[in-house]
Structure formats: C-alpha cells, structure tokens
C-alpha positions as CSV (number, residue, x, y, z in Angstrom):
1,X,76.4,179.1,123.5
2,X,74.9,176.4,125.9
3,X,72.7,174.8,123.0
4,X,75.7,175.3,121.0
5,X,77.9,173.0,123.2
6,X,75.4,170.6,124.0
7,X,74.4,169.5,120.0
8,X,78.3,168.7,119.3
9,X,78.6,165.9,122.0
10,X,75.1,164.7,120.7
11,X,76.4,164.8,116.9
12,X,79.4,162.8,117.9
13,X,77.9,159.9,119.7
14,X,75.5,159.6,116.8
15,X,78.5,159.4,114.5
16,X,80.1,156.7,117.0
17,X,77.4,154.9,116.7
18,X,76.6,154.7,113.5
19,X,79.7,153.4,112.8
20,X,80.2,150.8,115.1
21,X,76.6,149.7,114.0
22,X,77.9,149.8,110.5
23,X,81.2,147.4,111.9
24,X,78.8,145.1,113.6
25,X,76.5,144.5,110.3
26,X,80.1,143.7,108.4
27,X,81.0,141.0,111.3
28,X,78.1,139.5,110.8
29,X,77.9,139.4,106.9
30,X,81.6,137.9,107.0
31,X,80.7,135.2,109.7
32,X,79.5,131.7,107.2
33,X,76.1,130.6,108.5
34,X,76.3,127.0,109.4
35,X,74.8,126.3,106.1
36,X,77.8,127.8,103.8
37,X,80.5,125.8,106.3
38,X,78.7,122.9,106.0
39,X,78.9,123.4,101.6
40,X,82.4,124.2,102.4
41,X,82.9,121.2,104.6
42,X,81.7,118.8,102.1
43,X,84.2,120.6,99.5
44,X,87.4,120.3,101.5
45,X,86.6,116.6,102.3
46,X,86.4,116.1,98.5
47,X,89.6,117.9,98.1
48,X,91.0,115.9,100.8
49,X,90.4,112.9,99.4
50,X,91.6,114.1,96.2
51,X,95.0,114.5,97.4
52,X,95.1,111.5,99.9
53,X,94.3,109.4,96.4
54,X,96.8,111.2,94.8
55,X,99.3,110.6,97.6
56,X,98.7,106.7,97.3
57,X,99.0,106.5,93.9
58,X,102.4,108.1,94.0
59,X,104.2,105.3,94.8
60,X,101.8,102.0,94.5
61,X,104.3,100.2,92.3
62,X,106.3,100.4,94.6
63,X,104.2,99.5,97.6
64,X,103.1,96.1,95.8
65,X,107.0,95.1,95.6
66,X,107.1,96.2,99.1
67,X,104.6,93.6,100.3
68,X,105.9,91.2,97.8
69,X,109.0,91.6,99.2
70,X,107.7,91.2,103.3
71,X,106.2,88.1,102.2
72,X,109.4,86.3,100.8
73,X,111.5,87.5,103.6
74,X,108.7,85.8,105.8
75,X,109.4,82.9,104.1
76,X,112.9,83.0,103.7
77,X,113.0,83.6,107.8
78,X,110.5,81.1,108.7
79,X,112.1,77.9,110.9
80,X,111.9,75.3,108.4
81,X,110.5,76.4,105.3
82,X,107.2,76.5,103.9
83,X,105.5,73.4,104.8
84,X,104.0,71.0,102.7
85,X,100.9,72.2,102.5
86,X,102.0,75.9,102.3
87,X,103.7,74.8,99.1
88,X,100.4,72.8,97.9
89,X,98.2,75.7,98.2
90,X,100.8,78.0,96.6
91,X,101.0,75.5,93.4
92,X,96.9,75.7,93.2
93,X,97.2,79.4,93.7
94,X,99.6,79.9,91.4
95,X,97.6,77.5,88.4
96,X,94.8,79.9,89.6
97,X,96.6,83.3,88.8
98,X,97.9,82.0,85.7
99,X,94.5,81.8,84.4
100,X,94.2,85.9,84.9
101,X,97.5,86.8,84.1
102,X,96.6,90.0,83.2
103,X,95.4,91.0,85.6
104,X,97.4,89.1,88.8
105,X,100.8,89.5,86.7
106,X,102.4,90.6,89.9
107,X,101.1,88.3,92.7
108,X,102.1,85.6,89.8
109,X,105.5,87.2,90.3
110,X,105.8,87.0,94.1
111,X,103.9,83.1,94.3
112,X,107.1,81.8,91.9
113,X,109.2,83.7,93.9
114,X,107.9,81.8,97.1
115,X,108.1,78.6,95.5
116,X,111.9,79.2,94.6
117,X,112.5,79.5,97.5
118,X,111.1,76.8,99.3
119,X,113.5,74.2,99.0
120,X,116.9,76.5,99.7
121,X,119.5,75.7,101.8
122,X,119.3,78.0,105.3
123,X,122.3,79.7,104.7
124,X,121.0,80.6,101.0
125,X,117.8,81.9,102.8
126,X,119.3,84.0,105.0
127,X,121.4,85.9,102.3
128,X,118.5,86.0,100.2
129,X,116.3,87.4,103.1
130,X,119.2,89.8,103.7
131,X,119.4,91.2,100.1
132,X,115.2,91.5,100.2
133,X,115.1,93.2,103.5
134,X,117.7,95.7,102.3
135,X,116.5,96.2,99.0
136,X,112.3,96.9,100.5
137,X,114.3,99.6,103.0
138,X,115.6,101.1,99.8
139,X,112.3,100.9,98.3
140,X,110.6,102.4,101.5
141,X,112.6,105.1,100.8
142,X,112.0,105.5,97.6
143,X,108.2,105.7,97.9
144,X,108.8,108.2,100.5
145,X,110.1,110.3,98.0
146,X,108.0,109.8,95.2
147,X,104.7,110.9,97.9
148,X,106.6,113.4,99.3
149,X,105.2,116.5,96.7
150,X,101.4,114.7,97.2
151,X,102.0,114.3,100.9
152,X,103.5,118.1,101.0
153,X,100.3,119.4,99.2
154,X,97.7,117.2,101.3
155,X,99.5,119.0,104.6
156,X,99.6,122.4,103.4
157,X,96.0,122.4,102.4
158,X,94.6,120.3,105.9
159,X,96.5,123.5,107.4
160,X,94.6,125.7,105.4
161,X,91.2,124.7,106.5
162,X,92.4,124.0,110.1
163,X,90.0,126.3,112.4
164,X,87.3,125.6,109.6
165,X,83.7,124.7,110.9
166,X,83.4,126.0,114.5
167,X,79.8,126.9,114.1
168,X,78.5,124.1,112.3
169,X,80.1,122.0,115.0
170,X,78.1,123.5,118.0
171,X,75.0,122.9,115.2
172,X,76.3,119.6,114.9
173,X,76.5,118.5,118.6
174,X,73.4,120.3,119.0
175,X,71.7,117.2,117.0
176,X,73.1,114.5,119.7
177,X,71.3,114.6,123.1
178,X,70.5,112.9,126.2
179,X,67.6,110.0,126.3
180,X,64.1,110.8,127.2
181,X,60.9,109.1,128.2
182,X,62.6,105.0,127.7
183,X,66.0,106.5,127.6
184,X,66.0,109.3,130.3
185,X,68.6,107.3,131.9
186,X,71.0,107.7,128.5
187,X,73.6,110.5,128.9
188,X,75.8,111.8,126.4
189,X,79.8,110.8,127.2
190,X,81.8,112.4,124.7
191,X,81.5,113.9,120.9
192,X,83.6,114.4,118.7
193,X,84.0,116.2,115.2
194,X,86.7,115.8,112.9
195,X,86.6,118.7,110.2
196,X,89.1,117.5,107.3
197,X,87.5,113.9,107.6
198,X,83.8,114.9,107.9
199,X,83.2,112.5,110.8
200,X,81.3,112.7,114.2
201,X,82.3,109.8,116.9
202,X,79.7,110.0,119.6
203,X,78.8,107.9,122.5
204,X,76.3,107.4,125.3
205,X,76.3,106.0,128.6
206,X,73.7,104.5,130.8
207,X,74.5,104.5,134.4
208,X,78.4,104.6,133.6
209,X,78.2,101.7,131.6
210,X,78.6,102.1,127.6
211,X,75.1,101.7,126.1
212,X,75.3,103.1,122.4
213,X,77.5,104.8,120.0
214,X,77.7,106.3,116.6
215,X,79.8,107.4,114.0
216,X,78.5,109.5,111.7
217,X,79.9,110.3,107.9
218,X,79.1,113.3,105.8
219,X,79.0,112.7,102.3
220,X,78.0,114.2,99.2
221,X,75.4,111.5,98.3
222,X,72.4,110.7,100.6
223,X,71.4,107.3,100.2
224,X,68.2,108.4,98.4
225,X,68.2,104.8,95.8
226,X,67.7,102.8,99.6
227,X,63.8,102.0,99.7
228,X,64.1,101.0,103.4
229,X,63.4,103.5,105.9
230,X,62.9,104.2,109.5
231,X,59.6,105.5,110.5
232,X,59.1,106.4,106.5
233,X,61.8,108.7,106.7
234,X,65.1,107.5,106.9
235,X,66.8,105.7,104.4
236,X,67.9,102.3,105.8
237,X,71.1,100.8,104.8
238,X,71.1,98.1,107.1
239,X,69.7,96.6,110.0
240,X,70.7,93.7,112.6
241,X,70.5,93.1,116.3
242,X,73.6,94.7,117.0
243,X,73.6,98.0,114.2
244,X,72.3,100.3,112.0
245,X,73.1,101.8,108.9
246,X,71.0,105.0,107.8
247,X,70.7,107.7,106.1
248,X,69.6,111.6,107.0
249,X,70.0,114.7,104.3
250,X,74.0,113.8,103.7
251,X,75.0,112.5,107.1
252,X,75.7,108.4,106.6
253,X,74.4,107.2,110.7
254,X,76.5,104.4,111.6
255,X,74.5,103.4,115.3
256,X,75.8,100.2,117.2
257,X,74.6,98.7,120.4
258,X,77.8,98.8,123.3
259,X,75.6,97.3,126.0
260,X,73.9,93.4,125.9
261,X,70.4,95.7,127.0
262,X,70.6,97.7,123.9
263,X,70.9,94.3,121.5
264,X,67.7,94.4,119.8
265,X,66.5,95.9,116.3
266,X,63.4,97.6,117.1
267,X,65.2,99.2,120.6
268,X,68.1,100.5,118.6
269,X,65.6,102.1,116.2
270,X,63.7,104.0,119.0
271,X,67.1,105.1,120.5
272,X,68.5,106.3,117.1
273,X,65.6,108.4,117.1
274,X,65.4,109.9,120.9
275,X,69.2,110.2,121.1
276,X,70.1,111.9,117.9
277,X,67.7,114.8,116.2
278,X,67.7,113.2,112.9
279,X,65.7,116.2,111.3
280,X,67.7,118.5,112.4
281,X,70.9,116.9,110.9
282,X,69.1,116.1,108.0
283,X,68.3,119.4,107.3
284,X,72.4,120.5,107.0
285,X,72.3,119.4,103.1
286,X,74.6,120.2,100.3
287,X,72.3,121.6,98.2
C-alpha cells in the first residue's frame, strides 16, 4: 500500500512536466528569431510603400491643380501685382515649356494663367482669388475622398503589423554602442526604431554636448554595385567632412558629424566603426 501511494504522486509530476516541457518547446517554435522579423520587416516596408504610392496616386490630378491654384491666388493677393521681372521670367519660362508641351502641358496651363492675370484691376483680383481659393477647398476635399479607400487600407494594415519586431529591435540597438579607446568619452543619448518605416535615428553625445548621429535605412538592396568601401568592407556611398553614406548587409548608414571636433573624414570613419557594430548589423540580411 505505501509503494502503492508513493508511485501515483511520482507518475503525476512526470506527467506535469512533460507537458509543460512540451508547452515551453511550442513557445519557443512560435516566437520569430530576429532573422524571420527582420524578412518580415523588409516585407511590410514594401507593402507600406506600396500602399503610401497608391495613396498619392489617388488623387495627383488633383493635387497639381491644387498647387496651380495656390500659386495664382498668390498672385492674385500679392500688393501690386507681379513685378516686372516676375512677368519677364514667366514669358521665358513659359517659351521654355512650350518647347516640351508634352510633357509640361500643365505648368504651361498655370504660367498663362499667371500672366492673365497680371495686369487686372484689384477688385478683379480679388474675386478671381475668391473663386480659386474656394474652388482648391472644394478640390481639397475632393482628393480627400478619392485617397480615402488607399489611406483606409495603408491604416488598417500599419495596425496590423503594429507590435511587429520587438526582438529584432533589442538586436538592433544591440549594434549601437558607447565609444571606446578615442571615443571612450562618446555615450549613447537616445535610439530609436521605427518598425513600418524601417528606420533607426540614433545619437551620441560627448560630455553633454551632441557629437554624432545616424539614421539608418533598411532596404532590400545593399549597395553591392558601390566600389568604395571602408576598411575593404563597407560599401561607401559618400564621403565629406561633415557625413557619410555606407552601406552594411541591407542597412543604408547615414552618419553625420553634430559637433565642430567630429568634422573630419577619416575621424568620422573610425567613429562609424567604434560606435556602431557594423558586422553585426550587416549580418541581419534579407536573404
């Protein structure tokens, strides 16, 4: 009877803990590795894009006759007309569009419409600028409309991959670091990760002052056709005084000097590569 009693208990916390070893192994295969949110990152800022261009292109008729329209009713409003000049360069500009008409058909539209106006009466002017501002309101609205199913379906889906990306943000930030050895006296201020626009903002201080910042962009290309690099690795967009503009795995490194100490090319290269773990960020790729 004792043995009896004593295996049942030990059955049942084997049972237990099988299971809740089996629940564990589940959590884990169902958590994305930074890796797969990374692939997945890349693919919702595509999408986004997608539908942001799809948003614009709604209504861009529209928005040309807006700022056709803003620009007359400058005019129109403008103490004492267009000067000389202003007309001058409007007539060149104009024989200048007519040679493209084609393609400028509707700047040629909005120049004639300037010149129309130029030498009207104020009281004209101001009923003309009257009818245009209420006819662009109408248009605003308008617009509004015709972006309102693109707009609705950009919102939905930034909703849908809100809360996207946690873990390969703490990767992420784990790439950006205080100096060491030149730049010991370089801290980390602030970071930043914005998931739907696959963009990093960081910046550093040195003794409370702003020394360097950086804004990186993650993209599907990788800058691999740039024979430039730093330290034969990195692809080098550009270079100055004041910036770089590089390249590591898919992560575009925008890195520009904030302080007059850190103005100088072959300092900002050093710190590019003692602030931020360019391997490591290089080694988040889309493939």
């Amino acid at each position: 009877m004792t043995i009896s009693r004593c295996v049942v208990p030990v059955v049942a916390i084997m049972a237990l803990f099988t299971v809740t070893a089996a629940l564990a192994q589940d959590a884990a295969l169902q958590e994305p590795s930074p890796q797969q949110e990374f692939k997945q990152l890349l693919a919702d800022f595509q999408e986004v894009e997608r539908l942001e261009s799809e948003r614009k292109a709604a209504a861009a008729d529209m928005d040309v006759k807006i700022r056709n329209n803003q620009r007359l009713i400058e005019d129109l409003r403008k103490e004492g007309g267009m000067s000389q000049q202003e007309i001058d360069l409007a007539k060149n500009y104009l024989e200048h569009l007519r040679d493209q008409i084609k393609q400028y058909e509707a700047q040629i539209t909005q120049v004639e419409a300037r010149l129309a106006i130029a030498n009207m009466a104020a009281p004209d002017k101001k009923i003309k600028a009257d009818a245009l501002q209420a006819e662009t309101e109408e248009l605003k609205k308008q617009a509004e409309e015709k972006r309102r199913p693109a707009a609705e379906k950009l919102s939905a889906f930034r909703k849908e991959i809100e809360g996207r990306g946690k873990a390969l943000e703490q990767v992420l930030k784990a790439s950006f670091r205080d100096g060491s050895g030149d730049f010991a006296d370089v801290k980390v201020k602030n970071f930043n990760f914005d998931y739907d626009r696959a963009f990093i903002s960081i910046h550093w201080q040195k003794e409370g002052k702003g020394f360097v910042w950086a804004h990186v962009r993650i993209r599907p290309d990788g800058g691999t056709q740039l024979s430039e690099k730093i330290a034969d690795k990195y692809p080098m967009q550009s270079a100055s005084t004041d910036s770089l503009w590089l390249w590591t795995g898919n992560h575009q490194i925008a890195f520009v000097a904030s302080d007059a100490s850190a103005r100088d090319r072959a300092k900002l290269e050093a710190a590019v590569q003692n602030l931020i773990d360019l391997d490591a960020l290089g080694a988040l790729k889309a493939e």
